[in-house]
C-alpha positions in Angstrom: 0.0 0.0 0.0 1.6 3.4 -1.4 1.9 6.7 0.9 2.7 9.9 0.1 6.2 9.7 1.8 6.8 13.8 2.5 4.6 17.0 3.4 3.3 18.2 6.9 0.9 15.1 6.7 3.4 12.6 6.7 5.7 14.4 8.8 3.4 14.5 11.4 2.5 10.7 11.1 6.3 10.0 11.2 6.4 12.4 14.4 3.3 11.0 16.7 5.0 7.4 15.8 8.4 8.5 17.4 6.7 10.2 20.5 4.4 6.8 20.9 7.5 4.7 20.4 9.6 6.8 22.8 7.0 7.2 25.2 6.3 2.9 25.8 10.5 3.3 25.9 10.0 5.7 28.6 7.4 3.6 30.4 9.4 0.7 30.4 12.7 2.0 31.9 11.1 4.1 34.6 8.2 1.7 35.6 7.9 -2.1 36.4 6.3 -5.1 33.9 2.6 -5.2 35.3 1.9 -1.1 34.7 3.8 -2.0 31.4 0.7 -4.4 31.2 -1.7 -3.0 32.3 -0.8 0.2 30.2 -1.3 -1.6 27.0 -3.8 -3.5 27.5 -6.2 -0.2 28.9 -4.7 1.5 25.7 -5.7 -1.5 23.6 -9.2 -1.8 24.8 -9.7 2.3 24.0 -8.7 1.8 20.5 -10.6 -1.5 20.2 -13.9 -0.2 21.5 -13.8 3.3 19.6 -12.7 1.3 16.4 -13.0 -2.1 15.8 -17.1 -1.6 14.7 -17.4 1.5 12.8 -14.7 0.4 10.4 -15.9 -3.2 9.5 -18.7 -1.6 7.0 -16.3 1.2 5.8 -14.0 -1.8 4.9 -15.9 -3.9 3.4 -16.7 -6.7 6.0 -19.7 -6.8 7.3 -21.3 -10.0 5.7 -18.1 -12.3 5.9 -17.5 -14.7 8.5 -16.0 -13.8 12.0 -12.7 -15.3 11.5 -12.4 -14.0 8.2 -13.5 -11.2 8.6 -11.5 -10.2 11.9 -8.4 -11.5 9.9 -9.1 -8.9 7.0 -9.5 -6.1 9.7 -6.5 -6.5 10.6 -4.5 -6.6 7.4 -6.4 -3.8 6.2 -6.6 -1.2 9.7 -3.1 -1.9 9.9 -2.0 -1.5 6.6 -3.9 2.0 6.0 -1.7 2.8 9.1 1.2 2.3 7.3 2.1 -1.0 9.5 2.6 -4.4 6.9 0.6 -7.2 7.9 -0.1 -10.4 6.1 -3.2 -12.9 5.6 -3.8 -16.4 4.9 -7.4 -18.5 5.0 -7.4 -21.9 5.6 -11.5 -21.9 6.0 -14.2 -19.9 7.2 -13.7 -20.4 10.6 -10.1 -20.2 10.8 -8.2 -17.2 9.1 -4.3 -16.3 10.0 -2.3 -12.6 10.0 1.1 -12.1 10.3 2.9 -8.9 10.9 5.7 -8.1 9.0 9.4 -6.3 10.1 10.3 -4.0 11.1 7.6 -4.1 13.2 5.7 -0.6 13.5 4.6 -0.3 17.2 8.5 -1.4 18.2 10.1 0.0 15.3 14.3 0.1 14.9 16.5 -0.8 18.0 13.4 0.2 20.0 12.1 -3.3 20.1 14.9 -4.2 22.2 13.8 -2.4 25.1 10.0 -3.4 25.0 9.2 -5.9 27.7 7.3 -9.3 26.9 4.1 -7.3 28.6 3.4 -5.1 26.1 2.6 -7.8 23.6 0.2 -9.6 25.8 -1.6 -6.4 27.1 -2.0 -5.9 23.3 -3.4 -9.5 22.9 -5.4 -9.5 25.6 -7.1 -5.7 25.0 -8.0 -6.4 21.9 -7.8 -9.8 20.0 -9.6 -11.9 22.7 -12.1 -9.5 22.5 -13.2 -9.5 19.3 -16.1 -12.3 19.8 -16.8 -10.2 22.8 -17.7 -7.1 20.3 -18.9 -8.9 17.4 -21.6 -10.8 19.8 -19.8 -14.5 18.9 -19.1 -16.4 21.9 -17.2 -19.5 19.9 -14.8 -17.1 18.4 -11.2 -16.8 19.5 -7.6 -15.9 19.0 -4.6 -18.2 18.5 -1.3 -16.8 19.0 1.7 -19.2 17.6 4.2 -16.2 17.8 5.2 -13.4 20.0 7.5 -10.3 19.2 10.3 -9.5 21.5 10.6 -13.2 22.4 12.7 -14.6 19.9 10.1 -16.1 17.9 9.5 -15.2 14.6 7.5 -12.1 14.9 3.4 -11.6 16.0 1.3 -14.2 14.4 -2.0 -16.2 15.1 -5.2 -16.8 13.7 -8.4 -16.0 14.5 -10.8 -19.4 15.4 -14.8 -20.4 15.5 -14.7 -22.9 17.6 -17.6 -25.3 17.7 -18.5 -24.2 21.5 -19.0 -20.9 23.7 -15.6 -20.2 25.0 -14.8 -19.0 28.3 -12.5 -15.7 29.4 -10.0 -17.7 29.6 -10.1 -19.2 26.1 -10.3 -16.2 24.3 -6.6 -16.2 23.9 -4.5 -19.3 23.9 -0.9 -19.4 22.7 0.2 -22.2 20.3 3.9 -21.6 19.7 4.8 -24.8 17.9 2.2 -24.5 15.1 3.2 -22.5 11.6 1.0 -20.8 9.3 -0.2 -21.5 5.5 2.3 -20.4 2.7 1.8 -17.0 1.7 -0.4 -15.8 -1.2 -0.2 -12.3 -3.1 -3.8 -13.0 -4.3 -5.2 -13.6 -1.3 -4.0 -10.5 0.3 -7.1 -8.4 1.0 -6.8 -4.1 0.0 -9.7 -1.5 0.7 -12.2 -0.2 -1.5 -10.3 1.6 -3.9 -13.1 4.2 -4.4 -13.1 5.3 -0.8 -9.6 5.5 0.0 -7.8 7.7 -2.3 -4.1 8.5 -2.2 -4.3 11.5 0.1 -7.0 9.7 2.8 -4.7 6.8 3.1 -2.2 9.6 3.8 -4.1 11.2 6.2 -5.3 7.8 7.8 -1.8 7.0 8.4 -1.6 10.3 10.5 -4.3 9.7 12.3 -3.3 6.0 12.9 -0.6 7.1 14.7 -2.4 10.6 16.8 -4.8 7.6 17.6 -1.9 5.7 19.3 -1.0 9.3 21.3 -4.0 10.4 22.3 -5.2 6.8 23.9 -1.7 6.3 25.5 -1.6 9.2 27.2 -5.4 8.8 28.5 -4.5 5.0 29.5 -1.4 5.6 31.2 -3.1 8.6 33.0 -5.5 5.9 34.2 -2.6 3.4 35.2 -0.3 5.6 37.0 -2.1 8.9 38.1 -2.2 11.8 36.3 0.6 13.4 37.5 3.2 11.1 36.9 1.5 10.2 33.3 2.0 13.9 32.7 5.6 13.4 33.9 6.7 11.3 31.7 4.6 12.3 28.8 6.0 15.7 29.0 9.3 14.4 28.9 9.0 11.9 26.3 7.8 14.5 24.4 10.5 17.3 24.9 13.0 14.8 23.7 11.0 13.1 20.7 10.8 16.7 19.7 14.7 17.4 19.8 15.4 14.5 18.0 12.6 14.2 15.6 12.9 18.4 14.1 16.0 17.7 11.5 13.8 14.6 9.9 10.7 17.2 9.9 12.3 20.3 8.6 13.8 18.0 6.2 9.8 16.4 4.7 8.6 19.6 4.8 11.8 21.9 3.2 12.1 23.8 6.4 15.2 26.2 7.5 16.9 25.9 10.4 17.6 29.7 11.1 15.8 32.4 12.0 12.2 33.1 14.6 10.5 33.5 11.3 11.8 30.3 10.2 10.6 28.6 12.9 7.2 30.1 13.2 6.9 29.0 9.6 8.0 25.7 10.2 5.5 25.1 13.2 2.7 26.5 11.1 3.1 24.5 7.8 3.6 21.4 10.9 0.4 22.2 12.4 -1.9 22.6 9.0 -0.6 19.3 8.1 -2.8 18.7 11.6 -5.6 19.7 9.9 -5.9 22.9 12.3 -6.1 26.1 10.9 -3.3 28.2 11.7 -2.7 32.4 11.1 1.0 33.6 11.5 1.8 36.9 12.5 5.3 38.4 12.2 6.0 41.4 15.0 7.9 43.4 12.8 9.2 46.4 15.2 10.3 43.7 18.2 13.8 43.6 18.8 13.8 40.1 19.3 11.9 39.1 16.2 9.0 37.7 17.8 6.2 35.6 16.0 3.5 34.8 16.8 1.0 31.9 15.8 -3.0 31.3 16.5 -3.7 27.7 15.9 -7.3 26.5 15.7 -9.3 24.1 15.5 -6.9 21.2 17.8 -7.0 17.9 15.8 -5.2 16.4 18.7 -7.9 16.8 21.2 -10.9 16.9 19.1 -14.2 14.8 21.2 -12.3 14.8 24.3 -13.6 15.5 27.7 -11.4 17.6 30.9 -9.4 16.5 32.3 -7.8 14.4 29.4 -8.1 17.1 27.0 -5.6 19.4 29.6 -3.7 16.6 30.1 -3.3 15.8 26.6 -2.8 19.3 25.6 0.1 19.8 28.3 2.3 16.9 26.9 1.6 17.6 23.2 2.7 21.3 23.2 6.2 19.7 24.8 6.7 18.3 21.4 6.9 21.6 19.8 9.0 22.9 22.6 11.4 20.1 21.8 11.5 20.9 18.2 11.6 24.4 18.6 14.5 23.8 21.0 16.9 22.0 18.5 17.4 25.0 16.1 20.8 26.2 15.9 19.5 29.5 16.9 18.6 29.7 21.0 14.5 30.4 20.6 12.1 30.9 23.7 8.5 29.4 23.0 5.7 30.2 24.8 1.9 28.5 24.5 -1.2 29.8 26.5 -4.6 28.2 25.7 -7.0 30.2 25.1 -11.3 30.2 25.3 -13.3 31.6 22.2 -16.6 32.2 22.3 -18.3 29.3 22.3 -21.5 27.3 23.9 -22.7 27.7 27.3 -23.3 24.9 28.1 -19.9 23.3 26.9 -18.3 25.8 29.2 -20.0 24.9 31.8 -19.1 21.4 31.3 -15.7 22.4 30.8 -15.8 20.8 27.1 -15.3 23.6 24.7 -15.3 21.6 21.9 -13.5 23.0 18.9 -13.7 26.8 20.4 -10.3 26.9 22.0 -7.2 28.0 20.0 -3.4 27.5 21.2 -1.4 30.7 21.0 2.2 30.0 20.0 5.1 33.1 20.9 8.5 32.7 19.7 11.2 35.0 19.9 14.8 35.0 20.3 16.3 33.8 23.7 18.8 36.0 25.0 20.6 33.9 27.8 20.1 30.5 28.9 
């Protein structure tokens, strides 16, 4: 499945993927195995429960049969996310997928330092709940291969069994069984009148803000808010530093001046989706810039507090990437309230009538 591979909606992609990866990095040095568990599986339920219906019919696969059509889910979300995945049918009730290296969610040398935990927190939020969701009590997941073990990568299939299964059975693990021999013809692809070149792009950004935006929420549930916010900050500041020379470069940004940086932030941010006006102070000494960005893909539908918590570690991205130009920049963000229904305020959900205010100037001393 092609991309566009450059432009502020790839870049973006390519960022939120880095800050997801470097945030379960993050998790994993500074906490113990079970919150890494419990982590992922919270996150995995989230994404399971606000995805896994609503995109059967937009895929195609409402009338197939469970296993086959839970198989084909999962080549096909995945793929549109930019994450290779492969299928194989033996029957109707017994359909395989195998994800392919490098593996997205642990990608580079960062699958070294993922614990065995995330995987099953992964299994366990989401495959063995599929017949859960789809109403199916005889349907199941069989996992013959698990990443970071040494095995040969993630790989199962998906089961109707001929009785109701318990909790327990919903998962098994089957290490020493091997899958059907691959088939290019048999590899499933979505409706090629729904999912032009530039949605697939965009999908694949959103595949990965999806990944943010849930983790963030779930480890906020896991460890408290205030040390989710902690490390989310942090793991943010630094994805930022390192991740600005691969952005500037997609989107044929400068590393020099304010201006330069104010442009590069608001090309960044309308490859968000989020409308963005730029103003250039032209009589400050310190060449400040200022940017009003609206509109706030990144927090769009959610509630307080996880929209403030959200907010405050996403805006540490910028800070980051702001913070690795040559030039020694201050950056400032204040959120601020438009106009906007009364009774959203009053819930303290403004919906899309807030708008981030970004101020950069030159930093004088540090």
């Amino acid at each position: 499945m092609q991309l566009m591979q450059s432009g502020p909606i790839a870049a973006q992609a390519q960022l939120h993927h880095q800050y997801f990866l470097g945030l379960q990095l993050m998790v994993a040095v500074e906490e113990d195995r079970n919150t890494v568990y419990e982590w992922m599986f919270r996150l995995f339920r989230r994404q399971h429960e606000q995805k896994f219906l609503q995109s059967f019919q937009k895929l195609g696969l409402a009338d197939l049969p469970h296993a086959v059509a839970c198989a084909k889910y999962h080549v096909l979300s995945n793929g549109i996310g930019g994450v290779a995945v492969e299928y194989a049918e033996e029957s109707d009730t017994k359909a395989w997928v195998r994800f392919r290296y490098p593996r997205w969610m642990y990608a580079g040398p960062a699958i070294c330092g993922i614990p065995a935990e995330a995987g099953r927190g992964f299994l366990y939020g989401w495959y063995a709940q599929n017949g859960v969701t789809l109403g199916n009590p005889r349907l199941g997941f069989v996992c013959v291969s698990e990443d970071v073990t040494g095995q040969f990568g993630l790989c199962g299939y998906f089961k109707e069994y001929d009785h109701d299964l318990t909790p327990n059975e919903r998962l098994v693990f089957a290490p020493d069984e091997r899958l059907p021999a691959y088939e290019l013809d048999a590899q499933p692809s979505p409706p090629q009148t729904e999912w032009s070149e530039e949605r697939l792009a965009k999908a694949n950004r959103n595949y990965a803000v999806e990944y943010v935006r849930n983790g963030v929420s779930a480890l906020a549930e896991v460890l408290g808010e205030a040390r989710a916010r902690e490390l989310a900050q942090r793991a943010a500041r630094l994805t930022g530093l390192q991740q600005y020379p691969v952005m500037a470069n997609m989107i044929g940004a400068t590393d020099g001046s304010v201006a330069d940086a104010a442009a590069f932030l608001t090309i960044m941010m309308e490859g968000m989706g989020d409308a963005c006006q730029l103003n250039i102070i032209e009589d400050d000494p310190d060449g400040t810039c200022q940017i009003m960005q609206y509109d706030l893909r990144i927090v769009r539908g959610l509630d307080q507090p996880e929209r403030e918590t959200l907010l405050a570690c996403w805006i540490e991205l910028w800070r980051g990437a702001i913070h690795s130009h040559r030039a020694f920049m201050a950056v400032q963000c204040e959120l601020e309230n438009q106009p906007g229904d009364e009774s959203e305020e009053k819930a303290g959900t403004f919906g899309n009538h807030q708008r981030l205010v970004w101020t950069i100037c030159t930093e004088r001393s540090r």
